[in-house]
N, C-alpha and C positions, 0 to 999 in steps of 0.2 A: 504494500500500500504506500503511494506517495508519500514522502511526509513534510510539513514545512514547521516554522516557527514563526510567533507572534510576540508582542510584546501582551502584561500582563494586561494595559489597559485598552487591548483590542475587544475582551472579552467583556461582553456586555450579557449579563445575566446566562441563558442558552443559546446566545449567539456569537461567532468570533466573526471578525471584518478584517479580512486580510486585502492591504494593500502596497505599492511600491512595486519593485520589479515582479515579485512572484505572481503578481497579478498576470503578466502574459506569461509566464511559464507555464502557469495553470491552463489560460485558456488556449494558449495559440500554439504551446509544445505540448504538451500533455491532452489536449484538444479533450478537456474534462468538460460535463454539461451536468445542468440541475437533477438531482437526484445519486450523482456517483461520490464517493465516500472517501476522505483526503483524512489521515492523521498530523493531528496538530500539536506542536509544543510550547510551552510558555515561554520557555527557555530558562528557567526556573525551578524543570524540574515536571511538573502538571503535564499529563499529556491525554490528548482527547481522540476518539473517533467520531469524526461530526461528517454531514451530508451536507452536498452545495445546494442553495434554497434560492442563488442570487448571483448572478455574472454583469455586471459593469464593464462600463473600458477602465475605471479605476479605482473596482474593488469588488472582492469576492464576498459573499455571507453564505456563512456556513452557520447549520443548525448542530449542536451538539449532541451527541448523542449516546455519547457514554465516557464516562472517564475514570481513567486505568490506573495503574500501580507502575513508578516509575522501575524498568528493571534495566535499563543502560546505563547507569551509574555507579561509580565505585561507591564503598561504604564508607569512605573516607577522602574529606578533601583536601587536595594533593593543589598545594601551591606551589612550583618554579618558578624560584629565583634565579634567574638567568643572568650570566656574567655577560656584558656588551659584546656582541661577537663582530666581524667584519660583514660590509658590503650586504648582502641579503639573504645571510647563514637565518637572521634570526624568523624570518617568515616558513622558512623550513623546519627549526624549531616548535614554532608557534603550530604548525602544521599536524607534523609528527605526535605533538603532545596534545593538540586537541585530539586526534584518533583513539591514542593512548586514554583520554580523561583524565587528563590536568585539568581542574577546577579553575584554576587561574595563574596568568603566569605575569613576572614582574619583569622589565629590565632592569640591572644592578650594575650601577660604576664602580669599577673593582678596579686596582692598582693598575695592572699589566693591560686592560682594554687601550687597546686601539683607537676600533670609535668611540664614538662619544653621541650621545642625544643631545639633540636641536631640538630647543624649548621652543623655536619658531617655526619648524614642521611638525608639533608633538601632534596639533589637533587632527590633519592628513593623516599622518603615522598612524595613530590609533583608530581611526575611519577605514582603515585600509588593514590594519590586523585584525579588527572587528569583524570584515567582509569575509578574512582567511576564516577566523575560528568560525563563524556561523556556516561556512560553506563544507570545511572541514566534518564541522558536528553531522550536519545533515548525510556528506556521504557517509560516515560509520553508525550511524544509526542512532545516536545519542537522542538525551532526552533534554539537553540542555548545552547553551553555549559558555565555553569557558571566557571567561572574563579575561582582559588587559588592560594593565594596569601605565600610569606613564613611570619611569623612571624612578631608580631612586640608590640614593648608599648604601653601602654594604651595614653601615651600622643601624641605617633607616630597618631596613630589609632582616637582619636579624631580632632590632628591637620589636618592630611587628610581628613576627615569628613564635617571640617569646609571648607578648600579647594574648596572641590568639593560642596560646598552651601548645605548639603544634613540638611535637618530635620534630627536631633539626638534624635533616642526614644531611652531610659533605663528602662528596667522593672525593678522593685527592691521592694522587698518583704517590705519590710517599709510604701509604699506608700500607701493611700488610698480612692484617691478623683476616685471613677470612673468616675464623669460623665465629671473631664478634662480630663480622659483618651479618652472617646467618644467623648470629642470638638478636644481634637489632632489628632485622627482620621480622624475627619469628616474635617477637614483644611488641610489633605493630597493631596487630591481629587487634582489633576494638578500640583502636586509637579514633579521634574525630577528625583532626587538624594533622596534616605532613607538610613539613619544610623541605624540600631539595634546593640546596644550594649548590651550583654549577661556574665553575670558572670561567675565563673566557680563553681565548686562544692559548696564552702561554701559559695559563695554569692562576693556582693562588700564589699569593706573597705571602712566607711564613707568618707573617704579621698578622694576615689576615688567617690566620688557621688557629692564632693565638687569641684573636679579635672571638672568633666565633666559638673556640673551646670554650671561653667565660661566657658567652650566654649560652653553656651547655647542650653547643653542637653536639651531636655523634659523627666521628670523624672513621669514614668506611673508605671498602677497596672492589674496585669492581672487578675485580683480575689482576692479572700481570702485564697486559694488556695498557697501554695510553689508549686512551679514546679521544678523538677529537670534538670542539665543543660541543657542536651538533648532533653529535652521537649520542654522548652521554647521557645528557636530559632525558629521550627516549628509551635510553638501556634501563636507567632507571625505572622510569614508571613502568615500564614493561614488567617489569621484577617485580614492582609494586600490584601491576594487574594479577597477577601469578599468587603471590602471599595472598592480598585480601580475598581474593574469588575464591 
């Protein structure tokens, strides 16, 4: 079944009014008519089986018709903290980890980054990773779009972390006890909130591994193995889909 997403205030009692591009997807690709059955998301998490009641040139109404128990979701939300990567690694990232179900991901100015974020393209930027993750969500089947966030320090980004009580993993190419990587793992199991913290290109700055052990990172090893920035994030949550499921 089709599915798209809505924002929460499209839904007006049993009716959702989808408008914006999905409007010709619906009618002029999908060549859908009054009466066929389109599942809808809040992106929030809500998701509905409703019928088309109403075809406009600029907006769809659909009757609701039953709404279900979100099952595409992890049981736990998983924030990526992302170290600034080069050129257009991080929409591949952004990509990768919405399929994955990263809940939400940050970019983080970390010592060794490269680029750097333009406060004067943030609002583009974020209009334009918004388009990835809701595009992203929609092919893997999710029941909600992972948020992004604009930019922020390492100290920002760990003090938030601790905040929200989230377990702080740090993969970091130094390390190499695997089997506390598999006791922290396996201690996830009914957690709420996860921290992944991701380097960028060259890695972290001791400093910064000494920064995030005080606000009670867990400092893991994902092999023997380097992985490149890109990679990681995903290898992660991947590991992560595996423990919690």
């Amino acid at each position: 079944m089709p599915r798209f997403f809505c924002t929460p205030d499209q839904i007006q009692e049993n009716v959702i009014l989808i408008t914006g591009p999905d409007v010709n997807h619906i009618k002029n690709v999908l060549r859908k008519k009054p009466g066929d059955v389109l599942e809808v998301c809040d992106g929030e998490g809500r998701v509905f089986d409703t019928e088309i009641c109403g075809i406009t040139a600029e907006m769809i109404t659909l009757n609701i018709l039953e709404e279900k128990t979100s099952l595409h979701e992890l049981p736990a939300k998983i924030t990526l903290y992302q170290g600034l990567p080069k050129q257009d690694r991080l929409e591949l990232i952004l990509q990768k980890s919405a399929e994955l179900g990263v809940f939400r991901l940050v970019p983080v100015d970390m010592v060794r980054c490269v680029a750097k974020w333009d406060k004067k393209k943030e609002e583009a930027r974020l209009k334009r990773y918004s388009a990835i993750a809701e595009s992203a969500a929609k092919q893997s089947g999710r029941d909600r779009i992972p948020e992004v966030s604009q930019a922020m320090s390492l100290k920002e980004a760990l003090k938030e972390a601790r905040e929200n009580e989230a377990v702080i993993l740090l993969p970091y190419e130094n390390a190499g006890d695997m089997e506390h990587t598999r006791q922290v793992f396996e201690d996830l199991k009914g957690r709420e909130h996860i921290a992944v913290f991701i380097g960028p290109e060259g890695g972290f700055e001791e400093s910064e591994i000494k920064e995030a052990l005080a606000f009670g990172a867990e400092v893991i090893t994902l092999g023997p193995r380097i992985l490149r920035t890109e990679t990681a994030g995903p290898a992660v949550l991947a590991m992560l889909n595996y423990v919690l499921n």
